[in-house]
N, C-alpha and C positions, 0 to 999 in steps of 0.2 A: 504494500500500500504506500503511494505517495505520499511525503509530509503536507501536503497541501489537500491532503483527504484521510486524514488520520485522523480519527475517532480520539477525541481528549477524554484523558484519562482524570477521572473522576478524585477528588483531594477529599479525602474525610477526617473528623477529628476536630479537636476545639483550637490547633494550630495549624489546621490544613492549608492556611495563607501563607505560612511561612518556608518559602521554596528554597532548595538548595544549602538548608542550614539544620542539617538531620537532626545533630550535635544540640544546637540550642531549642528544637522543635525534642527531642525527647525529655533534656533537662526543664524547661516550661511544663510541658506536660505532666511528668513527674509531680512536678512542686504544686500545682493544682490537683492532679488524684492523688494526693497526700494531704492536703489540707494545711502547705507548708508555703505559701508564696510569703516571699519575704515585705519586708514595708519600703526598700528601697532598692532597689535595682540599677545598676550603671551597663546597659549596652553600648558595646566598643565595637565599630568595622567600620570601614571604606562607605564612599557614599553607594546606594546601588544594594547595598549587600541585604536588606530586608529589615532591619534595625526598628522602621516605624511599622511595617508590619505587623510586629512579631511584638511590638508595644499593646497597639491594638486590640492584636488576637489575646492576650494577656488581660487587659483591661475586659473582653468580652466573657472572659471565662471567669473572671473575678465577680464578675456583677451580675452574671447569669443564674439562674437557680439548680441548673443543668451544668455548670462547669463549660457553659462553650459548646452552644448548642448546634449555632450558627441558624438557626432556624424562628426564635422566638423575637417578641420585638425588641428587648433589652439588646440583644445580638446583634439586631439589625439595625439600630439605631447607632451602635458604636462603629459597624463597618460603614456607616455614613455620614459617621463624625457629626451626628445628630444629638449624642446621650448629653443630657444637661450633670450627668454626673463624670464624662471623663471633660477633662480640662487639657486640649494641648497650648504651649508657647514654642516660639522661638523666638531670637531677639528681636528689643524694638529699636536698636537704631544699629548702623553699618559696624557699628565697633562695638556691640555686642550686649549683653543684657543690662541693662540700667539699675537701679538701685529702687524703683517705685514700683518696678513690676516685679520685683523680687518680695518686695514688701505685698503688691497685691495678693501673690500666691497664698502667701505666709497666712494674711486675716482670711482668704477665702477660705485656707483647710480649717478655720475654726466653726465655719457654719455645715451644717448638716447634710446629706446629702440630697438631693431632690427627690428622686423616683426608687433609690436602692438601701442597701444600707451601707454602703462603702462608696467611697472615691479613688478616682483616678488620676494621676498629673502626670502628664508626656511633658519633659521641658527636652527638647532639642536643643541641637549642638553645646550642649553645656561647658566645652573646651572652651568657650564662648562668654562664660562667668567671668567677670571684672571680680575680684580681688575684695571690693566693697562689696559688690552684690554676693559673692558665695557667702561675706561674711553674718549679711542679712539672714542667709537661707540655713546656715549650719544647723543653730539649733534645733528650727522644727526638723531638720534631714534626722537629727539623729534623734528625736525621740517625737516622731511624726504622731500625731492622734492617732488613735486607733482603728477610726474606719476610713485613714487615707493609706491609699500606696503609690509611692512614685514610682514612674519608668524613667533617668535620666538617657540622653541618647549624645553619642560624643564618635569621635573619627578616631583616636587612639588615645589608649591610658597617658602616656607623657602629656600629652596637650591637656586633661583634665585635673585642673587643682587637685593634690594631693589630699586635701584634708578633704573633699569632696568625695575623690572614690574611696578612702579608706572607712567612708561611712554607708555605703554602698554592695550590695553582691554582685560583681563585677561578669558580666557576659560576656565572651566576644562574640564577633560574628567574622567569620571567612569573609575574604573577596573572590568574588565568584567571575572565572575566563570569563573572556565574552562569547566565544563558541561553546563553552556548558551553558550560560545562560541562555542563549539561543536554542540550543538544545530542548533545555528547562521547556520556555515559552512554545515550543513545537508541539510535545506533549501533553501539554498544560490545553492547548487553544485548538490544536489541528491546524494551527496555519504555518506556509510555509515556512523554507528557511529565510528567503530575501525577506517577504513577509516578517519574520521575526526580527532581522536583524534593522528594519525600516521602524519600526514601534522601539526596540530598545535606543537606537538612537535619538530618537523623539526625544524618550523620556529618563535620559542619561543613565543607561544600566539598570535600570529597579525592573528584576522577571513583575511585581506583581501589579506595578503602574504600566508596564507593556502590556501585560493581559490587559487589565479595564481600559486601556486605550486602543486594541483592537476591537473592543464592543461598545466604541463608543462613536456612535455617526461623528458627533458632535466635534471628537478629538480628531477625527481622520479628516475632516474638512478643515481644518485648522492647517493639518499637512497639506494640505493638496492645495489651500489659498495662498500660503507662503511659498509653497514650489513654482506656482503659477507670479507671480511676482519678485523673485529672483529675479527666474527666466527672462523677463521683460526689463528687470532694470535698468540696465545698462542701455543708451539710448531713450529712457524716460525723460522725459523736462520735468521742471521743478514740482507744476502741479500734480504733475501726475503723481509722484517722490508722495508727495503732501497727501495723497488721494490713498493711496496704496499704505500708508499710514494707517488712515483714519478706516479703510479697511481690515488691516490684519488688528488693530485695538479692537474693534467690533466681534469679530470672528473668536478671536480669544476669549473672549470674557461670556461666547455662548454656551460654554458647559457647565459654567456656575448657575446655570438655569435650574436645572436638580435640583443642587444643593438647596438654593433660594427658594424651591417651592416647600421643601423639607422643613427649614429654619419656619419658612411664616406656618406653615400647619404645628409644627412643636411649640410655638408661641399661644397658638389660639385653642393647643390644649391645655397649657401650661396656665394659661390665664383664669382658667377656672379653681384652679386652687391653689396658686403660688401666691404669696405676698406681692407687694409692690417691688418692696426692695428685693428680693430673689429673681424676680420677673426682669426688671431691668440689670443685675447680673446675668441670668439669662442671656438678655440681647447684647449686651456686650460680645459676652461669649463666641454669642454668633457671628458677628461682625468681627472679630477675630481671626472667626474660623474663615469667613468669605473672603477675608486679605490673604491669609495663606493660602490660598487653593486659589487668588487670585492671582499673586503671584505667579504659583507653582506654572499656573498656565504663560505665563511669558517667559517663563522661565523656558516651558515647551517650546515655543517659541522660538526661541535665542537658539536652544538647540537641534530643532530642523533646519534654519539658517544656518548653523554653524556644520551640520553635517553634509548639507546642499555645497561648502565651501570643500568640504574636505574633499569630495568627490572632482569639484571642479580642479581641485590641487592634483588630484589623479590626471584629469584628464590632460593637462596643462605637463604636467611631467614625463606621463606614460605613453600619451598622445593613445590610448585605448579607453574604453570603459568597461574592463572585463573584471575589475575590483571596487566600481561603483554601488554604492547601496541603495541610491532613490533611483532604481532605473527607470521608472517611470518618466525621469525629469532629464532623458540621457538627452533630448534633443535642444534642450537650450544648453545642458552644459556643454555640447558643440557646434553650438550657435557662437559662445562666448570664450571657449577656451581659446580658439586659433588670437584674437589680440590681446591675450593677457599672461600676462611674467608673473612666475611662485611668489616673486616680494609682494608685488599686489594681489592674492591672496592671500598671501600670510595676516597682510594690513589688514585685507578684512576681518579675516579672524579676529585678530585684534581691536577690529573695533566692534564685534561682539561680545565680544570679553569684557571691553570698556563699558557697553550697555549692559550687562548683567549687575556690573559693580553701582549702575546707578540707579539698577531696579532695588538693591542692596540699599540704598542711602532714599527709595523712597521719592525718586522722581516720577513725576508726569509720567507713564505709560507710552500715552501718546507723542509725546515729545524726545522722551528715549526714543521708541522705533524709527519716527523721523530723521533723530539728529542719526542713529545706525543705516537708515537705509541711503540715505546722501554719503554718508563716509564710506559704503560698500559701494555704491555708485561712481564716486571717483577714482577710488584706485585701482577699480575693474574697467572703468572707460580711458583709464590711462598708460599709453603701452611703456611708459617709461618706469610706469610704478615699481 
């Protein structure tokens, strides 16, 4: 049977999200059919390797009455980052976590849980802790109330304060080839292998954000409007530049539709029996979560452009496309490779790289893409670049 008609193979278990990390999907497991999850956790790996996953799935099994059912609405609510009981963060500004959101955490584990009897807290990149802020956070880390548990999520133990992980049960997580993750995603979806390897580039490595973005119309046209406008750049006039903007911001921000319909229905149930003040925690919350998964999606973004370069950097060198990935997009990348030199790719690279750093620091959307696709624009319409 071909990998592009291969029957996906079914994932069962209260961590069946978590692919490729056998090692940490037994030990999780474990610690829930024992009745032994600890109150703080420090997961360590590469970005890609399953880390927020595996937080998730953890969180789902903790608040389930079933241990991780994946089928009840408690379940379902935390695989859509819906549950008003798990809380994730990441930081609020480019140089990392501040000192009032460290404190927000802190008074939030003092109130109750909403829908369960325990909480959740995902803080990402915690290697990401200022020095002030861990020092905010230490105490409740180490004698956390009793019906909170943290997930911390970090890139390697040296990068995360010491006094941090040493208050923590430290996980790792592997980094996973890109042909096993490929692999992964094949059996996982039935889709092919270019197929796989077209989705994991999208979504920088993660098998299990390739999966939900092969089943997502929403994600695949994101891809196919930013290939479609590459191809045309070069040669664009200003407005067009400006147009082609103000459509990849539009396109982007289509998949947050889900989510948004999720957040106002958990509002208009919540509204019947939550306080004021819990209720507008709540919405905070939510609005939290629609920045991050805002983000995340330009983040997708950055990274189908950025793999539409790398290809054209094939092409441009190899003068073939037999190690391209977006082959769909093989006719403008030889439309455009015969007048362009590797340094002006590379530039462009670079100036994706530059726009990721400003979606980081919380610029205009719109205006990042812009000020990116004019700076890809010239050094690709320039044969001297």
């Amino acid at each position: 049977m071909s990998a592009s008609n291969a029957v996906p193979r079914p994932l069962t278990g209260p961590f069946a999200s978590v692919v490729g990390q056998p090692r940490v999907r037994e030990f999780l497991s474990a610690a829930v059919g024992k009745g032994a999850v600890s109150q703080a956790y420090l997961f360590i790996g590469p970005p890609g390797s399953g880390k927020t996953d595996a937080a998730l799935a953890l969180a789902a099994a903790v608040l389930c009455e079933k241990g991780g059912c994946g089928a009840c609405e408690s379940c379902v609510r935390v695989a859509r980052r819906t549950h008003p009981d798990v809380h994730y963060f990441s930081p609020a500004s480019a140089s990392g976590y501040i000192v009032d959101q460290i404190r927000e955490i802190v008074r939030d584990t003092a109130l109750s849980p909403v829908r369960g009897t325990r909480k959740v807290y995902i803080i990402d990149r915690v290697d990401r802790l200022t020095a002030s802020a861990a020092n905010a956070f230490l105490k409740t880390l180490e004698e956390p109330p009793a019906d909170v548990v943290f997930i911390l999520l970090g890139r390697t133990r040296e990068q995360v304060l010491a006094t941090i992980a040493s208050r923590c049960q430290v996980v790792p997580f592997r980094r996973i080839p890109p042909h096993e993750a490929t692999a992964m995603l094949v059996r996982l979806t039935g889709c092919s292998e270019l197929q796989g390897h077209q989705a994991l580039a999208a979504v920088g490595g993660s098998i299990s954000k390739a999966r939900t973005f092969m089943l997502s119309t929403a994600r695949r046209d994101v891809r196919h409007t930013v290939l479609q406008v590459l191809g045309t750049l070069v040669g664009s006039d200003d407005l067009d530049v400006l147009e082609a903007a103000r459509s990849l911001t539009t396109v982007a921000k289509a998949p947050l539709d889900a989510l948004r319909s999720d957040q106002e229905a958990q509002l208009k149930e919540s509204g019947d029996y939550l306080e004021r003040s819990a209720l507008k925690a709540l919405e905070e919350r939510q609005k939290r979560e629609l920045s991050v998964q805002g983000r995340d999606g330009l983040l997708e973004l950055l990274n189908i452009t950025r793999s539409w370069l790398r290809d054209l950097l094939i092409m441009v060198v190899e003068g073939d496309g037999r190690l391209v990935v977006n082959v769909d997009a093989q006719a403008s990348l030889r439309r455009v490779a015969p007048t362009t030199r590797p340094e002006g790719v590379t530039r462009a690279i670079a100036a994706v790289d530059k726009a990721a750093l400003r979606i980081a620091y919380h610029v205009t959307p719109q205006l990042v893409i812009e000020t990116m696709l004019f700076d890809i624009r010239e050094v690709l319409s320039c044969p001297w670049s």
